[in-house]
C-alpha positions in Angstrom: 89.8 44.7 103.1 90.4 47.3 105.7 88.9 50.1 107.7 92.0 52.1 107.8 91.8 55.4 105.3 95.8 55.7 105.0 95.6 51.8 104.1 92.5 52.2 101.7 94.1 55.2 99.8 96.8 53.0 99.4 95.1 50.6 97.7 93.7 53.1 95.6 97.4 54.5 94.5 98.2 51.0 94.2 95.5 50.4 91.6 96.3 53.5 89.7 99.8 52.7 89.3 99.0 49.0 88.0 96.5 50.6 85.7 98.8 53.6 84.7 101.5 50.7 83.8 99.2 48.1 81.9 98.0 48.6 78.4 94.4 49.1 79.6 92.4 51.9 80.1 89.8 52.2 82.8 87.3 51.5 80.5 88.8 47.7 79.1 89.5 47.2 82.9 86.1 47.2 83.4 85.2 45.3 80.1 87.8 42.2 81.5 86.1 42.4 84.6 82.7 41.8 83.9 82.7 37.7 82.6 84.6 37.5 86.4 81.5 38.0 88.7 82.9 41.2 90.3 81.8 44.2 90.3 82.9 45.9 87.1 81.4 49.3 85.8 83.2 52.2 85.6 82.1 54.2 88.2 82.8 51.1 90.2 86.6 51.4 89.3 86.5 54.9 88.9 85.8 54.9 93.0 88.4 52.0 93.5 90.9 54.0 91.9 89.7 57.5 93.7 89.7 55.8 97.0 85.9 56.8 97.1 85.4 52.8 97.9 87.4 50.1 99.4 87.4 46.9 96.8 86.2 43.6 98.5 89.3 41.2 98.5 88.1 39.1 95.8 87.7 42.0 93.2 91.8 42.6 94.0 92.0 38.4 93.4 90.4 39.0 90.2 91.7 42.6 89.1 95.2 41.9 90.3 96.5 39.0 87.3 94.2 41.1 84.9 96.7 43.9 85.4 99.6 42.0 85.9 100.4 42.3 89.4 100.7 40.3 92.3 97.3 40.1 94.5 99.2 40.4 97.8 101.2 43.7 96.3 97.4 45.6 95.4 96.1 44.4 98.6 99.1 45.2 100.5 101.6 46.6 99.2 103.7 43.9 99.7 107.2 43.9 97.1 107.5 42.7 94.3 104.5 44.0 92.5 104.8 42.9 89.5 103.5 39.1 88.2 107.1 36.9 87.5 107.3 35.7 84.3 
């Protein structure tokens, strides 16, 4: 997504607050995620979420409805962040 570490840690706070708010845990994250052809173990997450990794744009397409957020708020941080009901 980007090669920017202030962006890419961003991401990473961005996908722990989406987690943090959701019902899931890390684990059923990666569970929902693995029918969806993304990368989904979780160590894979676990690095998403650390800012270890950067995830590709398609794994924040997939992830993103999963947790209830808007794909352009995890990728960006753009407002609102939450999915409209």
């Amino acid at each position: 997504m980007t090669s920017d570490p202030d962006q890419q840690s961003a991401v990473a706070k961005r996908l722990r607050r989406a987690l943090g708010a959701s019902t899931m845990t890390l684990d059923e994250l990666s569970r929902r995620l693995q029918p969806l052809g993304v990368e989904h173990t979780r160590s894979t997450v676990h690095r998403y979420m650390s800012g270890a990794s950067e995830p590709t744009l398609r794994w924040v397409m997939v992830a993103a409805p999963i947790l209830g957020v808007r794909v352009e708020w995890l990728a960006t941080g753009e407002e609102p962040w939450r999915i409209s009901s």
